[in-house]
C-alpha positions as CSV (number, residue, x, y, z in Angstrom):
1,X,131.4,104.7,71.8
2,X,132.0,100.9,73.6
3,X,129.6,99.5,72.0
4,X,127.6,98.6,75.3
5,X,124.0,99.2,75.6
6,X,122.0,100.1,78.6
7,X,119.4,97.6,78.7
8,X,119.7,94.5,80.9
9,X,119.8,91.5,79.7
10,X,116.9,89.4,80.6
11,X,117.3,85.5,81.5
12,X,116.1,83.0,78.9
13,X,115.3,79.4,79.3
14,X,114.0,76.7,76.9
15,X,110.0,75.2,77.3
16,X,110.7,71.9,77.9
17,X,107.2,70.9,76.0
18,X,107.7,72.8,73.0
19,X,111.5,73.4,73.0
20,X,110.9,77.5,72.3
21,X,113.2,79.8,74.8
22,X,111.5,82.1,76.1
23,X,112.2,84.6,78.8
24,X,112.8,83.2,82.5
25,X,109.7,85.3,83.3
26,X,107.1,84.0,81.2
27,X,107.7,80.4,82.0
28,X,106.6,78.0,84.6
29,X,109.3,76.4,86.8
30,X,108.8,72.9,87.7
31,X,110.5,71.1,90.8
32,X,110.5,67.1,92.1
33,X,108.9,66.7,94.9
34,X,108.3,63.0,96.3
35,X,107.7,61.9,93.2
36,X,105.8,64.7,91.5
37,X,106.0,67.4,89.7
38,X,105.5,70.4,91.4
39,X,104.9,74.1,90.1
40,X,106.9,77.0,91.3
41,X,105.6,80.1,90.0
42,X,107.7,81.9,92.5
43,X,111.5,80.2,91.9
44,X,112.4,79.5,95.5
45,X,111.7,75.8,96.0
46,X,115.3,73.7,96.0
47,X,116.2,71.7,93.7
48,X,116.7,70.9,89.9
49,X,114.1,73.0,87.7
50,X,112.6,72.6,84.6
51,X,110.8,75.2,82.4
52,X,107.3,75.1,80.2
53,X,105.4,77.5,79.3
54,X,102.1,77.7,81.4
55,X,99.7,76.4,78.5
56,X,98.1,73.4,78.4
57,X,99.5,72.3,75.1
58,X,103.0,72.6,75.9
59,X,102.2,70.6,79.2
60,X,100.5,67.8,76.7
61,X,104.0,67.8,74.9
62,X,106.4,67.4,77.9
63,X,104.4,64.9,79.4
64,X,104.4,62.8,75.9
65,X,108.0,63.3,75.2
66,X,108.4,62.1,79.2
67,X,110.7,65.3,79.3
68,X,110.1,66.3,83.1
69,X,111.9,62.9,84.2
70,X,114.8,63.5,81.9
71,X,114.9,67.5,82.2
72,X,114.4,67.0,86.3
73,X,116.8,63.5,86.4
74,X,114.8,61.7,87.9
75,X,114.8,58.1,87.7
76,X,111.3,57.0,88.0
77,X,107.9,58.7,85.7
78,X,107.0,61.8,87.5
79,X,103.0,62.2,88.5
80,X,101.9,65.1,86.6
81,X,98.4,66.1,88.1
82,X,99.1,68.9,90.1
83,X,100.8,71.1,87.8
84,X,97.9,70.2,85.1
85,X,95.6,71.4,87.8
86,X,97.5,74.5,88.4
87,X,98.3,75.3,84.5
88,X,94.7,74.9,84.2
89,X,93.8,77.0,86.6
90,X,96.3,79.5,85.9
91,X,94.3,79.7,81.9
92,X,90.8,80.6,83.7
C-alpha cells in the first residue's frame, strides 16, 4: 500500500471573526470595493479576500477586532453595511 487515500482534499480557510478554519465552502468571501466591504458568495470578484463565516456573530467580531481592514490591507476603516445586510438576509 502508498499510503494515499482517495478522498480530495477540501480547501480550508480561517473566519476572520472568530478565527475557527473552516472549509472554503462554508464561508463567506469578502472583497474591497471603493471603500466597502463587499460579499462574494460566488469567489469571482478580483482582488484580496477575506473569510467569515456567514453568522451574524462572527460578523460582530470582525468588525470589533477591525479585522476586514487588516485581513483586506486596506488603509482606511472599511463600511460594513452591506455585507450585514446580506449575512442577515442570508440567516432568514
Amino acid at each position: 500500500m502508498s499510503g494515499r487515500t482517495h478522498a480530495r482534499a477540501c480547501p480550508e480557510r480561517t473566519c476572520v471573526g472568530c478565527r475557527e478554519r473552516a472549509a472554503k465552502s462554508d464561508l463567506l468571501r469578502i472583497v474591497a470595493v471603493e471603500g466597502a466591504c463587499a460579499p462574494d458568495p460566488r469567489g469571482t470578484l478580483p482582488g484580496r479576500g477575506a473569510y467569515v463565516h456567514p453568522a451574524s456573530v462572527c460578523l460582530d467580531l470582525a468588525v470589533r477586532r477591525r479585522a476586514f481592514s487588516r485581513a483586506l490591507r486596506a488603509q482606511e476603516a472599511l463600511d460594513t453595511a452591506v455585507l450585514r445586510e446580506y449575512v442577515e438576509q442570508a440567516a432568514t
